[in-house]
C-alpha positions as CSV (number, residue, x, y, z in Angstrom):
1,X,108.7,64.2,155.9
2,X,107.6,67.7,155.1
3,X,107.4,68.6,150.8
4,X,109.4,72.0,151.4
5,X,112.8,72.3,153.4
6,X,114.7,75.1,153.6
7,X,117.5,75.5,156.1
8,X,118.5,79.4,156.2
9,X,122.0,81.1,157.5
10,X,121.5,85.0,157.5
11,X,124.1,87.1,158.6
12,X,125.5,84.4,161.2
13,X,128.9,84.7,162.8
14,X,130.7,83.6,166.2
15,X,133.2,85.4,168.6
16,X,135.0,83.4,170.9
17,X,136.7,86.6,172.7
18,X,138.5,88.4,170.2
19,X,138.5,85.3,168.0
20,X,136.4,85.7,165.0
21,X,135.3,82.1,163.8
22,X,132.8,83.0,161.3
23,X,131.8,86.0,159.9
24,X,128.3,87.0,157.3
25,X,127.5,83.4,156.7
26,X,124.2,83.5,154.2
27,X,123.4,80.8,152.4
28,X,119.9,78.8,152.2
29,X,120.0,75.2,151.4
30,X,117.1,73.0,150.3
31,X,117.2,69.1,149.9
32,X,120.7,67.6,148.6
33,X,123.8,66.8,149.8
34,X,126.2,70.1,150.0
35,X,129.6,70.1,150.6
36,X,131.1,72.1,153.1
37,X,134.7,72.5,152.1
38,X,138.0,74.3,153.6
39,X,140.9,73.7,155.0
40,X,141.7,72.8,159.0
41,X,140.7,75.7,160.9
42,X,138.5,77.5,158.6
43,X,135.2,77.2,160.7
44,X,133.6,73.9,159.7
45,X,133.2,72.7,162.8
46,X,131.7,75.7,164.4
47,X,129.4,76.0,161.4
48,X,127.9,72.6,161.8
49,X,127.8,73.6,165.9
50,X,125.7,76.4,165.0
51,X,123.5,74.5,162.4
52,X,122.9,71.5,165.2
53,X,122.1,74.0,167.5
54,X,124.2,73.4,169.7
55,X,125.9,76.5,170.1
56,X,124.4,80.1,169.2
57,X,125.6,82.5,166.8
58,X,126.9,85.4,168.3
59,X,124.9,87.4,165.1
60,X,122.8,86.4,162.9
61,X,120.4,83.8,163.0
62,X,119.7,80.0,161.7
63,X,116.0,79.2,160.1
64,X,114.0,75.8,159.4
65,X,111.3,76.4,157.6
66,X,111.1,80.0,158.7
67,X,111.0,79.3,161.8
68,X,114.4,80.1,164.6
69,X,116.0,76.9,165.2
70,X,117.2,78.3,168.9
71,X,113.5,79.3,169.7
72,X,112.2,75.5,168.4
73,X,113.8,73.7,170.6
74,X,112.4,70.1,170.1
75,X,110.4,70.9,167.4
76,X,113.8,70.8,165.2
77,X,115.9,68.4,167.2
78,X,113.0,65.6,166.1
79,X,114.1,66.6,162.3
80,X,117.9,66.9,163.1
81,X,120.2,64.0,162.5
82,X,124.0,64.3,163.4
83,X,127.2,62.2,162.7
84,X,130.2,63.9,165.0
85,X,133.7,63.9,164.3
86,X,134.5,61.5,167.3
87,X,133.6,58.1,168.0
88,X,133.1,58.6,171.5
89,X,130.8,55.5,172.6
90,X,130.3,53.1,175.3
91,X,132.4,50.4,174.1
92,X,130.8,47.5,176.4
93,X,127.7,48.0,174.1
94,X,126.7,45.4,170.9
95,X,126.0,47.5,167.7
96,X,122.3,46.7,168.3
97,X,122.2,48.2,172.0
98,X,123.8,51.4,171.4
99,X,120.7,51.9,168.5
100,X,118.3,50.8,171.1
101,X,119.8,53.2,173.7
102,X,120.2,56.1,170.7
103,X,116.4,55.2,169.9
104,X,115.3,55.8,174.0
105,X,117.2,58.9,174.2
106,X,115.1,60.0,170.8
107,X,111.7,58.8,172.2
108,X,111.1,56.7,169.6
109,X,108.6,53.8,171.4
110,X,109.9,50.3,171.4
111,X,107.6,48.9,168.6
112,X,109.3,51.4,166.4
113,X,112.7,51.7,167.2
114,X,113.3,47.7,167.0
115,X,111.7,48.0,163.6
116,X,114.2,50.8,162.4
117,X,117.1,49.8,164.0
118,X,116.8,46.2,161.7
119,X,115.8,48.4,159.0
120,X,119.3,50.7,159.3
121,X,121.9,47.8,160.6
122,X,120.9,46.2,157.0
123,X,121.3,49.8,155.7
124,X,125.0,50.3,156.7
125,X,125.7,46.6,156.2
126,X,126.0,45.9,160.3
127,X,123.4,43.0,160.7
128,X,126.2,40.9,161.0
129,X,127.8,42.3,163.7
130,X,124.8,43.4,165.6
131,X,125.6,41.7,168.6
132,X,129.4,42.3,168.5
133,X,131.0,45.0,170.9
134,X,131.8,48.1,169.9
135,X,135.4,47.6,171.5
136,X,135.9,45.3,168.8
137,X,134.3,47.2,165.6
138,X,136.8,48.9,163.3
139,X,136.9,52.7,162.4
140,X,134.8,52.4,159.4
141,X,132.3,50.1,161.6
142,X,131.8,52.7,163.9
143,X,131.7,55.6,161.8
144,X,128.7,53.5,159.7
145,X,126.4,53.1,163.1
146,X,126.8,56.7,164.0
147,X,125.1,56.9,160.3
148,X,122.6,54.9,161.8
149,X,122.3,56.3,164.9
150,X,121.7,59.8,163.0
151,X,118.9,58.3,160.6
152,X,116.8,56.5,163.7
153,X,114.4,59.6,163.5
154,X,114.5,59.9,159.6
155,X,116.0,63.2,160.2
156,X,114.8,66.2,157.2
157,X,118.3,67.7,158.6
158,X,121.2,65.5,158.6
159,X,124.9,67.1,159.2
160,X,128.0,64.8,159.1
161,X,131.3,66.8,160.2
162,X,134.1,65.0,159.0
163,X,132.8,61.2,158.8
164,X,135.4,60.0,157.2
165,X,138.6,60.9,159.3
166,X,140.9,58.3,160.6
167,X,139.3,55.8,157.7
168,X,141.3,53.7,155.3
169,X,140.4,54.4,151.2
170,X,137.9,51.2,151.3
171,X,136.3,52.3,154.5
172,X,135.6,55.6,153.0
173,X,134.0,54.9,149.8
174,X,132.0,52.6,151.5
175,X,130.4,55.3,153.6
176,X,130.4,57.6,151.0
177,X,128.7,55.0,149.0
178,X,126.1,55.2,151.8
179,X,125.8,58.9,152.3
180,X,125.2,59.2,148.3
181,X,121.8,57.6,148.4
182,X,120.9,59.8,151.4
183,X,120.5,63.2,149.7
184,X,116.9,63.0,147.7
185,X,114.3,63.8,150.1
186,X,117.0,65.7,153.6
187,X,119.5,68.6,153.8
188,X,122.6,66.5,154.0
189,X,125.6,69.0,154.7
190,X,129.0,67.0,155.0
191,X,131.9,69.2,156.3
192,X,135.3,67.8,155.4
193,X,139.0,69.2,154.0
194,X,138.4,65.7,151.9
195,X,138.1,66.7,148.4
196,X,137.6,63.3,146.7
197,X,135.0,62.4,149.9
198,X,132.4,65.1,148.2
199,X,133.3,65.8,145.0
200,X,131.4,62.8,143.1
201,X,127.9,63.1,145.1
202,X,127.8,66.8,146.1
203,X,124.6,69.0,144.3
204,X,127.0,71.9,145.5
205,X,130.0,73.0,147.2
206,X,129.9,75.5,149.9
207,X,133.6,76.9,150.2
208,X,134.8,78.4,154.1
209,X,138.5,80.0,154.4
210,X,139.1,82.3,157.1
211,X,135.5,81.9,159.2
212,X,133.6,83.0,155.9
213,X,131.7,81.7,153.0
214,X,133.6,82.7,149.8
215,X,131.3,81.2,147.2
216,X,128.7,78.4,146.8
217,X,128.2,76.8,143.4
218,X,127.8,73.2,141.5
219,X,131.4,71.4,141.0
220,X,131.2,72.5,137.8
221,X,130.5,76.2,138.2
222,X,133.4,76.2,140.9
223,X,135.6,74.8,138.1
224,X,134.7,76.6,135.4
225,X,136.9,80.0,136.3
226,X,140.1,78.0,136.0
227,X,139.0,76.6,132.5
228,X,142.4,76.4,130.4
229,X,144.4,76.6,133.3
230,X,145.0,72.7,134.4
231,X,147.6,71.3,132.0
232,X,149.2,67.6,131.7
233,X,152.1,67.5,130.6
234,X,155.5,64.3,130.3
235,X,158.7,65.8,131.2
236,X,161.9,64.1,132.8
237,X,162.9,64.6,136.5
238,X,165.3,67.8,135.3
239,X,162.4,68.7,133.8
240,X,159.9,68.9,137.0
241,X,161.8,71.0,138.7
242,X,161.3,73.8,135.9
243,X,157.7,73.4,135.9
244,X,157.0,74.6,139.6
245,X,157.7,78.3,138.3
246,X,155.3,78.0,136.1
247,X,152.3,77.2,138.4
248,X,151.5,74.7,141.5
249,X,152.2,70.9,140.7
250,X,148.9,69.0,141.7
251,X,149.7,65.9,141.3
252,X,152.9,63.4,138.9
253,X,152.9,59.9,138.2
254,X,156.3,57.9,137.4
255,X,156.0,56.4,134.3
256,X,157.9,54.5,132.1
257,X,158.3,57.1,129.6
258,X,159.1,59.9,132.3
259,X,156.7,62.3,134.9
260,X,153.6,62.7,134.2
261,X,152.6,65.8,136.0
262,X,149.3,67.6,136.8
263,X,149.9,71.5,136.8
264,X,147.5,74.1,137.6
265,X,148.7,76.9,136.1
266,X,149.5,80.6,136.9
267,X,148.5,81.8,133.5
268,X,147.3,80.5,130.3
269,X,150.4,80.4,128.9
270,X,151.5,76.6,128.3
271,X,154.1,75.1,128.6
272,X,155.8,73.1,125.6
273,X,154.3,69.6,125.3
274,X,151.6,70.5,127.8
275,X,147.6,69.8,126.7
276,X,144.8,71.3,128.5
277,X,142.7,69.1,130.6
278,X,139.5,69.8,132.4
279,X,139.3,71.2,135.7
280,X,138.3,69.3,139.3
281,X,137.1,70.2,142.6
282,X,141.0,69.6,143.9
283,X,142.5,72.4,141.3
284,X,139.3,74.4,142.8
285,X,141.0,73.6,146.6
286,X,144.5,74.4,145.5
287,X,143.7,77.2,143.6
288,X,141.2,79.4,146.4
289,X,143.3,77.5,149.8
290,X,146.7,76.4,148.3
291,X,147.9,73.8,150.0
292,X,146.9,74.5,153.7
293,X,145.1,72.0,155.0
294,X,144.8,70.5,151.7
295,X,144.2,66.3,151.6
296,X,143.1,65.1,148.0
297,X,143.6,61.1,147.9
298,X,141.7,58.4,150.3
299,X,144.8,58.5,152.5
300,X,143.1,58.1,156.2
């Protein structure tokens, strides 16, 4: 693994026709796991496409290292690791032979591959269903070996675009369990319209609306702006429906004393009984997106 990574957007954007996906994506990432966060439609896909390689940008360009990743060819897909959005696999395969054929279609030699593929179904907690068909692993099963499939090369670049749709709350924090302890030494980029699925492990959080990059920061510099601005606050059912003039409702709880409700606010101006809480990545969401596209809980 080399000491220094840097994986460079300058500038890049992508037509399809007259349909602007992205637009002046710049941002440089070095080793950590970033978030790449928007609603449904907002580019992520073609944003990973173009980081994988496997489409071009129709301006701009994509660096590892300084170097072109459309003029490396194999050079960068032997540091690239990928976990796509759809489990499309050969169901008659055991866990183990879909690593073994992952691991040929790598070139990684024999001797190596059964080593690492022991190494990784321990990793992702699959050794004991190894020689089990993938027609009867669950979601969260499958969506765990393509996290092993991606890490047979011990990629420096690994990009997961939405690993965790279609899976149950357990199933998720599971793999995002995983995918935490992933993010010291490669350029782990996780694309999802998930907020609590990269909130907690993130170093930062890339936001995408509308095919650009509106700002990159830490969770905490992305909340800071709307400091004073996320209020708790009891009130009775009458009293809910009051409160939706006064800002966006994030989130209420029935409780035996009333509602309590989570309000991001249009102002500063609180309302009576209210207290001032602090801010979190899914105020950041509601706030910058509103609610298009927006999914907060664990819900699959």
């Amino acid at each position: 693994m080399m000491n220094e990574l840097v994986l460079k957007a300058e500038a890049v954007g992508k037509c399809y026709g007259t349909f602007r996906a992205l637009e002046g994506i710049d941002m440089e990432l070095t080793p950590g796991i970033y978030g790449l966060l928007g609603p449904n439609g907002a580019g992520k896909s073609t944003m990973m496409n173009i980081l994988s390689g496997l489409i071009e940008p129709s301006e701009g360009q994509v660096l590892f290292n300084g170097k072109e990743i459309g003029k490396m060819g194999k050079e960068y897909r032997a540091v690239l690791g990928i976990v796509p959005q759809q489990q499309r696999m050969y169901e008659f395969f055991t866990g183990y032979e879909f690593l073994a054929y992952m691991a040929a279609l790598k070139g990684i030699p024999n001797a190596i591959a059964r080593e690492r593929i022991g190494q990784l179904l321990e990793r992702v907690e699959l050794s004991g269903a190894a020689g089990k068909k993938l027609g009867a692993y669950s979601g969260g099963m499958k969506q765990r070996l393509l996290l092993a499939q991606a890490l047979l090369n011990d990629p420096a670049v690994l990009l997961l675009d939405e690993p965790t749709a279609g899976l149950d709350p357990r199933q998720r924090i599971v793999l995002r369990n995983l995918i935490a302890g992933l993010g010291l030494e490669k350029i782990l980029i996780f694309a999802t319209h998930v907020v609590s699925d990269i909130e907690s492990i993130a170093k930062e959080i890339l936001l995408l609306k509308n095919g650009r990059l509106i700002c990159q920061g830490t969770v905490a510099e992305l909340c800071e702006p709307l400091e004073g601005r996320v209020v708790e606050i009891l009130v009775s059912a009458e009293e809910m429906e009051h409160l939706e003039g006064r800002g966006r409702i994030v989130s209420f709880l029935q409780v035996k004393d009333g509602i309590r409700v989570r309000l991001l606010l249009e102002g500063t101006d609180l309302p009576e009984g209210a207290h001032v809480t602090d801010a979190t990545l899914e105020e950041v969401f509601l706030d910058r997106f509103g609610t298009d596209g927006w999914e907060s809980g664990d819900g699959g």
